[in-house]
C-alpha atoms as one frame of an Amber mdcrd trajectory, in Angstrom:
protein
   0.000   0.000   0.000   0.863   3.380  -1.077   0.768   6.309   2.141   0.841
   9.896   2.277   3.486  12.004   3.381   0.739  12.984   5.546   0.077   9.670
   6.774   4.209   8.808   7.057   5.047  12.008   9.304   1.818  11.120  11.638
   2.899   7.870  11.709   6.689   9.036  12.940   5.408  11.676  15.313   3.114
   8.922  17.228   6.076   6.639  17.409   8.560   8.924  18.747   5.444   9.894
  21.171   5.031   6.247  22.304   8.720   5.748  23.124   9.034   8.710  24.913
   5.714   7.526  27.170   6.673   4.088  27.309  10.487   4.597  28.493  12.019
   5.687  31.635  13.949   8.879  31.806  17.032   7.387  31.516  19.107   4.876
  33.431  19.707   6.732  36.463  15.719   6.335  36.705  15.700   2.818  37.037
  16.230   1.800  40.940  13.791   4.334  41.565  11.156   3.140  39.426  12.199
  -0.247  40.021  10.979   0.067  43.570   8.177   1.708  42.889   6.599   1.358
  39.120   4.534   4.288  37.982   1.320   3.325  36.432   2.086   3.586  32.808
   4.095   0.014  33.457   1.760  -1.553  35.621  -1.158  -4.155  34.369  -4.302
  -2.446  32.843  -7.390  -4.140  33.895 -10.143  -4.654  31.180 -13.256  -3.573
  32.905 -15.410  -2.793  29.728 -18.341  -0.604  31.122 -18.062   1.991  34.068
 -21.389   0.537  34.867 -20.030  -2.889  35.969 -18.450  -1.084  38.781 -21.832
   1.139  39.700 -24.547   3.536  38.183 -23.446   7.048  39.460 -20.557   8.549
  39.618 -19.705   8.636  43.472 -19.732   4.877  43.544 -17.795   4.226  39.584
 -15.208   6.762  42.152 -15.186   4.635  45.062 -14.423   1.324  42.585 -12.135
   2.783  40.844 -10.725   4.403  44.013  -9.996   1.141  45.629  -8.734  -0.078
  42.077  -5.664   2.325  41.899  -5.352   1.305  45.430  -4.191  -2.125  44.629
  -1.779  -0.845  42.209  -3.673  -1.350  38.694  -2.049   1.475  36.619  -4.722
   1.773  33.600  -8.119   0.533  32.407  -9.786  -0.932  29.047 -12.702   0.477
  28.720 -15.964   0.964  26.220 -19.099   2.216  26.799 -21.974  -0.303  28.697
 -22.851  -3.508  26.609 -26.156  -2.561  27.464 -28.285  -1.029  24.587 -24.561
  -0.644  22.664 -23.080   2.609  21.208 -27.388   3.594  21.411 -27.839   4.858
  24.825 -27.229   8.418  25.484 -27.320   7.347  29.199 -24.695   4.939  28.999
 -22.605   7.477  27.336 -23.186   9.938  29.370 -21.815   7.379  32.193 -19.196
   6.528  30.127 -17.771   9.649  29.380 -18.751   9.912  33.464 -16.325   7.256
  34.771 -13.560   8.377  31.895 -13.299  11.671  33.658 -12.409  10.606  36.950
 -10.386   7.357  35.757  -8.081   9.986  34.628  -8.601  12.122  37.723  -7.260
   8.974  39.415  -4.011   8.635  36.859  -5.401   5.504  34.909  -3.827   4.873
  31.691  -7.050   4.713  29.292  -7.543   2.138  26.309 -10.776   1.806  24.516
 -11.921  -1.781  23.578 -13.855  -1.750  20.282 -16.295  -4.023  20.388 -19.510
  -5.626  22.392 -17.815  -8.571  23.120 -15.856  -9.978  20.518 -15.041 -10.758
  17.640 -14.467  -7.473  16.675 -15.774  -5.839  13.698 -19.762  -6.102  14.444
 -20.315  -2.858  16.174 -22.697  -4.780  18.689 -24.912  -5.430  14.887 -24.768
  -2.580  14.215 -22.531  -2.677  10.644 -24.962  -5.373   9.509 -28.185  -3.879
  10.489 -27.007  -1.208   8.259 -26.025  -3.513   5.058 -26.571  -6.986   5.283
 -24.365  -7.562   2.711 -21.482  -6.949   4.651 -21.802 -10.288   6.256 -18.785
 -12.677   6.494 -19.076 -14.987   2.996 -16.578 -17.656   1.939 -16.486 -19.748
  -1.321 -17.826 -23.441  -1.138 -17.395 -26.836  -3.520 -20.403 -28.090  -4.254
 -20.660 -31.470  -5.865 -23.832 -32.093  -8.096 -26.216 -34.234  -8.736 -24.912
 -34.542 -12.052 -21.551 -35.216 -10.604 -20.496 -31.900 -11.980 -18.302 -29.518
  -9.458 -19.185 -26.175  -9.447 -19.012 -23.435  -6.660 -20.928 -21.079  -4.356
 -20.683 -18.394  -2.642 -22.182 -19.128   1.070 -22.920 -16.895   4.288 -20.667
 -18.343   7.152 -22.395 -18.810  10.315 -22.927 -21.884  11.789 -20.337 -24.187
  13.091 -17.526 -20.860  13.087 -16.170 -18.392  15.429 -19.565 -16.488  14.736
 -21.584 -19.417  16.841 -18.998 -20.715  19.317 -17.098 -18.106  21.032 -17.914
 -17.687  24.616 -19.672 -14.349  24.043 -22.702 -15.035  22.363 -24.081 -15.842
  18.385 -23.979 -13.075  16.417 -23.227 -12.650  12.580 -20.127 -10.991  12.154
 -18.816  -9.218   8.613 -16.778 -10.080   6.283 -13.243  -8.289   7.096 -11.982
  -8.995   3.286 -14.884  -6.274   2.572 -13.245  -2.786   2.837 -16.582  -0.995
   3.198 -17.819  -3.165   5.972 -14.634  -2.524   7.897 -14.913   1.314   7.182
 -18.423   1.314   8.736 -17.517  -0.851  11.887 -14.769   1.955  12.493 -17.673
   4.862  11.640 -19.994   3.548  13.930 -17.414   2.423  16.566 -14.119   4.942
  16.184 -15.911   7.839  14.726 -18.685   7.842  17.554 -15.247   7.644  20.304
 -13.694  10.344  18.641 -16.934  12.399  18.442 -17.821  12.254  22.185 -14.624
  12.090  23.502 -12.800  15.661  23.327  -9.125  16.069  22.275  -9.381  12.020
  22.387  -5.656  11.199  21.201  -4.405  12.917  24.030  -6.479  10.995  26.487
  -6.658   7.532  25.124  -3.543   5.639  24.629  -4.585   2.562  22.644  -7.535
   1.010  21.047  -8.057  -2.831  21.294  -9.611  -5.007  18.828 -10.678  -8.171
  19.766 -10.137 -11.642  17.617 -11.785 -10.472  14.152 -11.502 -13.318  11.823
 -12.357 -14.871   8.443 -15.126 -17.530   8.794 -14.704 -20.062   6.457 -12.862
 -22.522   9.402 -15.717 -24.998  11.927 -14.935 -24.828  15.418 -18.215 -27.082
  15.763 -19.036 -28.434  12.066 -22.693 -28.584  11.439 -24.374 -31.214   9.739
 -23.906 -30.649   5.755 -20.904 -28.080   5.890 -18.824 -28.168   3.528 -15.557
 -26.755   2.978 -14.748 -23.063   2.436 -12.142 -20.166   1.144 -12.048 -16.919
   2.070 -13.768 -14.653  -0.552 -15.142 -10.972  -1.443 -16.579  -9.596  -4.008
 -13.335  -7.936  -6.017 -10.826 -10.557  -4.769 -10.524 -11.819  -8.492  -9.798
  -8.614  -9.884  -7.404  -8.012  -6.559  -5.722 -11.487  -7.449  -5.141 -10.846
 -10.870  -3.640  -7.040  -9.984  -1.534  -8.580  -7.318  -0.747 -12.178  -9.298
  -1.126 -11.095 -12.655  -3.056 -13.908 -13.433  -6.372 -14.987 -13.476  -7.470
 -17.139 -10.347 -10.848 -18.272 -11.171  -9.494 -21.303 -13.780  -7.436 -22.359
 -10.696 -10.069 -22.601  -8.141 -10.123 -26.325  -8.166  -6.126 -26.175  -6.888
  -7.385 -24.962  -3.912  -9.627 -27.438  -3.012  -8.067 -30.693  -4.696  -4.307
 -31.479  -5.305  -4.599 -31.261  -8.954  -2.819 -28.420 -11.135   0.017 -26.506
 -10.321  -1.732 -26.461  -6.708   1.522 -25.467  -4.785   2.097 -22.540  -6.496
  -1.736 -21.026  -7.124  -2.668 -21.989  -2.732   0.628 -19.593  -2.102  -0.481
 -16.949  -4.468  -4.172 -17.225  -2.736  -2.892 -17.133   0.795  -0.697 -14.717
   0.067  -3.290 -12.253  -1.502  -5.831 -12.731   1.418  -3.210 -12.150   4.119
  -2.251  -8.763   2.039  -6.451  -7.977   1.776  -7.030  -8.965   5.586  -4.107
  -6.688   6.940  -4.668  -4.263   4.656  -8.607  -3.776   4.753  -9.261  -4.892
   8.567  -6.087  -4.067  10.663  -4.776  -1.519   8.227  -7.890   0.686   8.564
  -7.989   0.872  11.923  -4.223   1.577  12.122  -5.025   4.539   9.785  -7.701
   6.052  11.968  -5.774   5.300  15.468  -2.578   7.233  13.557  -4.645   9.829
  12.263  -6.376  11.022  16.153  -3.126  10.103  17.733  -3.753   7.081  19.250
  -2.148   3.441  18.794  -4.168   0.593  17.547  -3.919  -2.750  19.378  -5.656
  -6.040  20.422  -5.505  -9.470  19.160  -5.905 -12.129  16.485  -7.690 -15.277
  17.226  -6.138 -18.862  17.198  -2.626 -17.709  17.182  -0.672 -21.090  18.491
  -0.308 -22.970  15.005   0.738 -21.900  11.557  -2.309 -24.138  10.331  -4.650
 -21.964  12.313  -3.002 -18.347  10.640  -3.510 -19.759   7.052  -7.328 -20.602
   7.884  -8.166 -17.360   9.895  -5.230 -14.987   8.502  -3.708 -16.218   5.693
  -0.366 -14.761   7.518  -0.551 -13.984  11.038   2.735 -11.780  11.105   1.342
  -9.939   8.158  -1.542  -9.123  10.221   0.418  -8.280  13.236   2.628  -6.155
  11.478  -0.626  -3.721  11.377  -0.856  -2.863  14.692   0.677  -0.392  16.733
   1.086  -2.353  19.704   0.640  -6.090  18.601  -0.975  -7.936  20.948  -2.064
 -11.514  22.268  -4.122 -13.460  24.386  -3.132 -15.722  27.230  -6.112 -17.619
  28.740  -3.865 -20.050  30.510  -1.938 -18.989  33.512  -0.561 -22.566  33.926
   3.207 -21.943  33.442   4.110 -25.323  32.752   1.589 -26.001  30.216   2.737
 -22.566  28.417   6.396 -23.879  27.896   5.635 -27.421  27.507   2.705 -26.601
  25.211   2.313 -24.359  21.721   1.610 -21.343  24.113   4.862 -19.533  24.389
   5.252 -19.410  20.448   2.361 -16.735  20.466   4.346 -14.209  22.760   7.246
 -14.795  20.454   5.214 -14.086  17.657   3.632 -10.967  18.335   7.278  -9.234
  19.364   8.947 -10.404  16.574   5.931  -8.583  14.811   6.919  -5.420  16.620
  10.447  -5.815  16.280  10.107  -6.274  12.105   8.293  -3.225  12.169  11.129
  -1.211  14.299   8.796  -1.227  17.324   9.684  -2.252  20.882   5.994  -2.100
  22.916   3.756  -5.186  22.734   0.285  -6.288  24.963  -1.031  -9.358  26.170
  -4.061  -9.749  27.284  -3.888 -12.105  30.120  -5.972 -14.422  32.241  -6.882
 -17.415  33.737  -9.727 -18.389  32.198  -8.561 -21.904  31.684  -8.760 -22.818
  35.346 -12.007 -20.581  35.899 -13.561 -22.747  33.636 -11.974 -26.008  35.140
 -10.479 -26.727  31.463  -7.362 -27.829  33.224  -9.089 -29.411  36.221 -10.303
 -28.074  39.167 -12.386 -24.844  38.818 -10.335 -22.157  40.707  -8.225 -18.609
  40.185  -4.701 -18.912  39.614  -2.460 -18.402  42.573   0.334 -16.205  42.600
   3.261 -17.814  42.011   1.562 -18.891  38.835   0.271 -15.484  37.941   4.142
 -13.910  37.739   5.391 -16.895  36.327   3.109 -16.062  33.516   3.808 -12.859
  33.172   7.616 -13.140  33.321   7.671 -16.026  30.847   5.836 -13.618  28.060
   8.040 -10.704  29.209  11.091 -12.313  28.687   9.190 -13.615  24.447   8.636
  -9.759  24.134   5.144  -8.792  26.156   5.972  -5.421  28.124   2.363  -4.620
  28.152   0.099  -6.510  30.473  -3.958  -5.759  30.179  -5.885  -8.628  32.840
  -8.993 -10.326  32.635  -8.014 -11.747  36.019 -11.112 -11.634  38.505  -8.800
 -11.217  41.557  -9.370  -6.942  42.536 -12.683  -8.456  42.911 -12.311 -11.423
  45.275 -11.678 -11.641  48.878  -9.173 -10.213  50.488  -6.153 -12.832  50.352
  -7.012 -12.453  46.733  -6.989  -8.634  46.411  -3.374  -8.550  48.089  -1.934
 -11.239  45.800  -3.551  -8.866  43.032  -1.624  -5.713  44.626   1.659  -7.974
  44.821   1.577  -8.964  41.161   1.079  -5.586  39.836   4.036  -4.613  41.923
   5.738  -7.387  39.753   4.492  -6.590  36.793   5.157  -3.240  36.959   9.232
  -3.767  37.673   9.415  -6.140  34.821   7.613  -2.862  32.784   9.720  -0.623
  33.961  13.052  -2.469  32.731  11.721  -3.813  29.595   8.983  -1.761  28.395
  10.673   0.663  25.956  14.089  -1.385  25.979  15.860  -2.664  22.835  15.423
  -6.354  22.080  18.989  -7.870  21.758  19.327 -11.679  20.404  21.559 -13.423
  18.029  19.157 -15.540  15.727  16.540 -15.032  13.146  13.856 -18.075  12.257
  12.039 -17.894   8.813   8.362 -17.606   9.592   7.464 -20.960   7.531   4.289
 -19.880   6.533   4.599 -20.520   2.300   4.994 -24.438   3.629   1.655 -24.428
   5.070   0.239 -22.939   2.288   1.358 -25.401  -0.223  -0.155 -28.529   1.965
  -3.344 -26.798   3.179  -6.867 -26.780   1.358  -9.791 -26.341   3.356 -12.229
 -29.398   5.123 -15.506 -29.523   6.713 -13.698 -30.523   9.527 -12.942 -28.672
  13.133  -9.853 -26.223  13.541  -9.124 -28.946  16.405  -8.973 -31.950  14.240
  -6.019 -32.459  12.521  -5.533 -31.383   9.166  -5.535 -34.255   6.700  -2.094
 -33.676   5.143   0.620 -35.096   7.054   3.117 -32.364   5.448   1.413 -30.049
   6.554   0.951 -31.104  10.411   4.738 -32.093  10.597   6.116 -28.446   9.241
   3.594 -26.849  12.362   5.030 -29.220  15.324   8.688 -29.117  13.733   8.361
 -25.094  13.661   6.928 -24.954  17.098   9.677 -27.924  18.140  12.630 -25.574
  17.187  11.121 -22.460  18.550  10.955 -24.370  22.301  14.341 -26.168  21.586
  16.157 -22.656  21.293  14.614 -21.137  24.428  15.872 -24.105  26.507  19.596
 -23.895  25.121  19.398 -19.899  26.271  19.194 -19.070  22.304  16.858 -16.160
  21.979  15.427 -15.588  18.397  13.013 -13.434  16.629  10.830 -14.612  14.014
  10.976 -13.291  10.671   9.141 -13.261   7.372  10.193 -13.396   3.873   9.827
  -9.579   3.765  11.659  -9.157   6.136  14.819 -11.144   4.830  14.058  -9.347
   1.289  14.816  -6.333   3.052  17.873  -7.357   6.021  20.822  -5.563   5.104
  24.103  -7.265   5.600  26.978  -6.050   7.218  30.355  -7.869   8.615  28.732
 -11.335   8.968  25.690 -10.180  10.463  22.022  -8.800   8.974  20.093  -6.041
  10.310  16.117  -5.739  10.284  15.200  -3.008  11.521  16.387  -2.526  15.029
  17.282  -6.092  15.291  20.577  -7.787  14.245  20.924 -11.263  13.518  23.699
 -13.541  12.958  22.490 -16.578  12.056  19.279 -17.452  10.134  17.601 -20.864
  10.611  14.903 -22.058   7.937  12.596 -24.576   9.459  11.377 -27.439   7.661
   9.280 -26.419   4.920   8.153 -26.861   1.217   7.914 -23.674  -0.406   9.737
 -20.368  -0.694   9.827 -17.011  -2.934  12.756 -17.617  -5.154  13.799 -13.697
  -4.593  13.916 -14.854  -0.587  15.919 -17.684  -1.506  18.189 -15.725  -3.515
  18.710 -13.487  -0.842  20.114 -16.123   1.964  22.282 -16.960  -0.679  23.851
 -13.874  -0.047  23.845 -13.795   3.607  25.203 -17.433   3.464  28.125 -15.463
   0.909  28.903 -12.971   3.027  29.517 -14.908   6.438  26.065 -15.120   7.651
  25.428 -18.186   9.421  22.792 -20.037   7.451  21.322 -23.717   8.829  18.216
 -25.192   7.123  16.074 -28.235   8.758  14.930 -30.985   7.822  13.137 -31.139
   4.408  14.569 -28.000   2.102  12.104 -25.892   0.021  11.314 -27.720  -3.295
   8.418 -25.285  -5.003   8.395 -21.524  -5.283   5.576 -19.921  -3.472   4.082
 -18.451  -6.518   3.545 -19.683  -9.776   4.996 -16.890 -11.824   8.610 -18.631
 -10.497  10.660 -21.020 -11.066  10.009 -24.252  -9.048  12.816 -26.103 -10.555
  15.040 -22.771  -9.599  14.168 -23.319  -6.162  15.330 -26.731  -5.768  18.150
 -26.266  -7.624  19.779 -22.786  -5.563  18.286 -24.913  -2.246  20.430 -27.932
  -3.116  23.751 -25.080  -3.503  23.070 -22.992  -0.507  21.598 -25.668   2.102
  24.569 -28.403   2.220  27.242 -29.351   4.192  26.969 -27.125   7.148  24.287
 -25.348   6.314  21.828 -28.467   6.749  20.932 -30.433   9.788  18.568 -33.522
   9.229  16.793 -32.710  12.722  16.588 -29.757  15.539  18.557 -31.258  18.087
  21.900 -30.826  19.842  23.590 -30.679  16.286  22.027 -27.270  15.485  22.656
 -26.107  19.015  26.215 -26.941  18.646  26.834 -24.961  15.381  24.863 -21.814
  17.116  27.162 -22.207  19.753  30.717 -22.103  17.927  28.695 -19.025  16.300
  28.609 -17.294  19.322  25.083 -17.297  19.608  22.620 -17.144  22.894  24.158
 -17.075  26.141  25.980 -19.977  28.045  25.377 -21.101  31.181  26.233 -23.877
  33.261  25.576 -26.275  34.346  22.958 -26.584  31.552  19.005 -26.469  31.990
  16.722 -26.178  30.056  14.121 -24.716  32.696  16.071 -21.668  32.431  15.345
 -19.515  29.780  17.259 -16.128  29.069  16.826 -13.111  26.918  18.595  -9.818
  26.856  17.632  -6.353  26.332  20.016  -2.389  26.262  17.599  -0.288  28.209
  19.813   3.103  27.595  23.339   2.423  28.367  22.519  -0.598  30.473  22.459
  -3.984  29.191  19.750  -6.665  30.914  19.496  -9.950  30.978  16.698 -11.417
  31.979  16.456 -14.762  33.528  12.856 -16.593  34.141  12.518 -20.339  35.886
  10.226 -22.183  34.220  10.070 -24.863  36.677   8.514 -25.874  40.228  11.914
 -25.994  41.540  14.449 -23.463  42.412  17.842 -23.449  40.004  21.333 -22.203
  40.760  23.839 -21.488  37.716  26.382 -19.681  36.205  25.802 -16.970  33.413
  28.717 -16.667  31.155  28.463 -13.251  29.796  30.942 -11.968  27.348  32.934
  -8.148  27.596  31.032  -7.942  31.122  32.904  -6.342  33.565  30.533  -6.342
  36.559  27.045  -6.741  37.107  23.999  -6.285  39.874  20.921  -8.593  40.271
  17.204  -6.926  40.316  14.199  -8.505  41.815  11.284  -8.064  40.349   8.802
  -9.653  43.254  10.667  -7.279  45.717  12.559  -4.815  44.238  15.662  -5.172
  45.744  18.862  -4.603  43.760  22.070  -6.534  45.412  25.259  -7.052  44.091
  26.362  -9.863  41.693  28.171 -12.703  42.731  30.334 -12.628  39.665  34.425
 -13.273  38.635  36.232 -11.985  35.702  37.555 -14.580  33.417  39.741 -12.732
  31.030  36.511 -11.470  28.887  33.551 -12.804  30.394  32.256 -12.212  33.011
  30.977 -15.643  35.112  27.667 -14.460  37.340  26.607 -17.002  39.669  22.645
 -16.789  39.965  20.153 -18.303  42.091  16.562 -18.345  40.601  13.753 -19.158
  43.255  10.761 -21.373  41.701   8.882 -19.912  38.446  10.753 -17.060  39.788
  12.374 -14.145  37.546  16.074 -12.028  38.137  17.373  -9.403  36.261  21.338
  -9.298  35.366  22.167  -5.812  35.163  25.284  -4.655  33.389  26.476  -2.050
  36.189  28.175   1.131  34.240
């Protein structure tokens, strides 16, 4: 997409804005906030209406009063669910409550929607054109034993009929003009109530809008479904330069030249999605000064992005502040699990796009709901566990769905004692520079190649065994790095199209890499390939895994190109058959990640330059506490921060010629700062 020079220098002036909000002073701050975190690091607490907490203004007061009180240092906030975005009662409450939330010193984000998914404006976009509605493009077999195809409303069995919230049709968000009236009825009203609104409101959060062509819960008869709009086969053949609709069979049926025509599909939707949905908002948010956030929906498997994304980063790329959810506050199940990829992927989002500040919204609505066994709140220990473990992927922005401000009062002090906790690990990180040796192509062109849609739920799994083995061989290297102290980000093809290489090393954006890993996968743009070529050339360590691309992920390239440069560039020690302790190794006589020892892989590291101090940040995964050494290179001395008490002690720590050898102890699911003392 083409943008102003208008829409460019807004875009600069709100990011220079947001660093300056979201960073300390400078380091001689940092003790001092470290004891004591101002709000703008603490958790927000999503509260939606005012009227949840009362229905005058002396008791919304007294709430919110005894809110700030426990150390909450913002709120996420929309007008009452009740008779949505219609009552002039509610928003007279509303804009009620706003004025003495910031009386109190909240930090104020708006959430966008009545419930979720995003996009519906309570009904309110569709009672206005029912056309707008979410659509998708089905294969219909018939009686004549003739295929032909339909386009179909998408409703039952989706995300529109089994989220939690309630069943409501949604729009479709590949339909610009449905998106542009969701943000008229839902921004524009916000920006016309709400006076000198960019300076007031820091954020606006989205909420899991989706395409709807993927069952949660099939119903009887469904069949399978692409993504569609109206214009998308004049947009395919603008952005392909070919025509799509002889093809359409390739995407349902491995017949044709299917690996090349499902990467040029994806790849168009993903381009439409964050361009018409996320990109829109990001517009408006930019234009009234304000950053646009929230989350994506069903963000733990690349299978998942294809059906509901087409490209998940893409998407993410789109927001100001990407974002997440975390409905499990089960530490162990989030590094044992597919959970701590989605942390990872949302700050590698951020860092692509030069970008440090990220959001998660966090809960624990896995145990309130007895998914994971007994029906109960999470404890503490478990609560900053959680939070460390997606500060040290790259969260530095914490808004809670946790119940606890409103329980009894063991409750409401473990609430005070976590924000406390979360607010120190804000304070160093929020704002700081990301620092790690290692890129990981975002295999995303692999899934496309395998994937054509089924009548089948997004929990079943996908027919194509391809398909399911790039996804847990992606999400297996991801978890092996983190427990060999190998921090990463994840990037996409773009991103490597655009690295530039200096002394052995790449740079994207504000991150520099230097070694790339490419995961297991099928398909790649032959420019992309051509391009680790040259890092490989000019001393960049490259290491493929497993299987090496053999199509190009469009067909107007050159699949037999691709195998044949793949073959040249991915050999002898720049291929490993497996990620295992062979990959680690090479990283290692790379200089890559940070050694420790004795080794385990419960500890997980990451490091960050916060001014002229360099962090890094330990986190214990595990029930049980773990003593080590940190071997950190052209370290002279060091201090240790703790974030549950905020004490700062010396380092015990020995200079070996270099490196400097810190000896840590790290309590159970338990975090400690290494601080590089100036």
């Amino acid at each position: 997409m083409k943008l102003g020079a208008g829409f460019v220098l807004s875009a600069l002036v709100f990011g220079i804005v947001a660093l300056l909000m979201a960073s300390p002073r400078n380091s001689s701050d940092l003790p001092i906030l470290f004891r004591s975190p101002p709000a703008e690091f603490r958790p927000l607490q999503i509260i939606h209406g005012f009227d949840n907490l009362g229905s005058d203004t002396q008791t919304i007061r007294k709430r919110l009063q005894e809110l700030r009180a426990l150390g909450i240092g913002g709120l996420v906030v929309n007008v009452s669910f009740r008779d949505y975005l219609r009552s002039e009662e509610q928003w007279r409450l509303f804009l009620d409550g706003l004025k003495v939330a910031e009386e109190l010193g909240f930090v104020l984000w708006l959430y966008d929607e009545e419930g979720y998914p995003s996009g519906a404006a309570g009904g309110l976009v569709l009672e206005r054109n029912p056309n707008y509605e979410a659509i998708g493009l089905v294969r219909v077999i018939g009686d004549d034993g003739k295929v032909r195809y339909e386009v179909r409303r998408m409703f039952e069995g989706t995300h529109c009929t089994e989220n939690v919230y309630k069943k409501r049709r949604y729009i479709n968000i590949l339909n610009p003009e449905a998106v542009r009236t969701f943000i008229a009825l839902t921004h524009g009203e916000y920006a016309k109530r709400i006076p000198d609104i960019g300076k007031r409101i820091r954020a606006i959060f989205t909420d899991e809008p989706s395409l709807m062509t993927t069952y949660i819960r099939p119903p009887e008869g469904a069949l399978p479904a692409i993504p569609w709009v109206e214009d998308l086969p004049n947009e395919f053949r603008r952005r392909k330069d070919y025509d799509l609709m002889p093809h359409l069979e390739s995407l349902f049926q491995d017949v044709g030249d299917y690996q090349r025509i499902r990467c040029d599909f994806y790849d168009v939707i993903a381009q439409l999605v964050a361009e018409r949905y996320f990109g829109q908002i990001q517009e408006w948010c930019r234009r009234h000064g304000i950053a646009s956030s929230g989350h994506l929906l069903a963000e733990e498997k690349l299978l998942w992005h294809a059906m509901y994304y087409g490209d998940l980063l893409a998407c993410l790329r789109r927001m100001d502040i990407p974002g997440i959810d975390m409905l499990t506050s089960d530490p162990r199940t989030i590094v044992v699990g597919h959970s701590f990829i989605v942390p990872k992927l949302a700050s590698s989002a951020a860092h692509l796009e030069g970008r440090t500040e990220t959001m998660s919204e966090t809960s624990d609505f896995m145990q309130r709901m007895g998914i994971m066994g007994q029906k109960r709140r999470a404890w503490l220990p478990e609560m900053k566990a959680t939070s460390a473990i997606q500060f040290l992927l790259g969260i530095n922005t914490i808004t809670s769905y946790y119940s606890h401000p409103f329980g009894d009062q063991q409750e409401r002090d473990d609430y005070q004692h976590y924000c406390a906790y979360v607010g120190r690990l804000g304070v160093m990180l929020k704002g700081a520079q990301h620092i790690c040796d290692v890129a990981v192509l975002y295999p995303i062109a692999g899934i496309w190649v395998n994937f054509y849609p089924t009548a089948l739920s997004m929990y079943q799994p996908h027919p194509s065994k391809r398909l399911n083995e790039i996804d847990e061989q992606f999400v297996h290297l991801c978890r092996l790095l983190l427990q060999n102290q190998i921090d990463y980000d994840i990037v996409d093809e773009r991103a490597i199209g655009e690295a530039k290489v200096e002394r052995g090393r790449f740079r994207i954006a504000g991150e520099t890499y230097k070694a790339l890993i490419v995961p297991s996968t099928d398909a790649i743009r032959l420019p992309t390939l051509k391009k680790i070529n040259e890092l490989k050339r000019r001393g960049v360590l490259v290491v493929a895994i497993g299987e090496i691309p053999k199509f190009a992920a469009s067909r107007n390239e050159d699949s037999e190109q691709v195998r044949k440069l793949a073959r040249q560039i991915f050999t002898d020690n720049a291929w490993v058959p497996a990620a295992d302790g062979r990959l680690i190794h090479r990283l290692r006589d790379a200089g890559c990640g940070v050694p420790i020892e004795p080794q385990n892989q419960n500890l997980w590291v990451a490091r960050f330059r916060r001014g002229k101090l360099t962090l890094c940040f330990v986190v214990n995964t595990s029930t049980e506490p773990v003593s080590a050494t940190v071997y950190l290179p052209n370290w002279k001395k060091a201090s240790i921060w703790l974030p549950d008490s905020g004490e700062i002690q010396p380092a015990q720590a020995e200079n070996e010629g270099a490196i400097l050898k810190v000896k840590i102890d790290v309590p159970a699911l338990d975090s400690i700062f290494i601080v590089e003392d100036a």
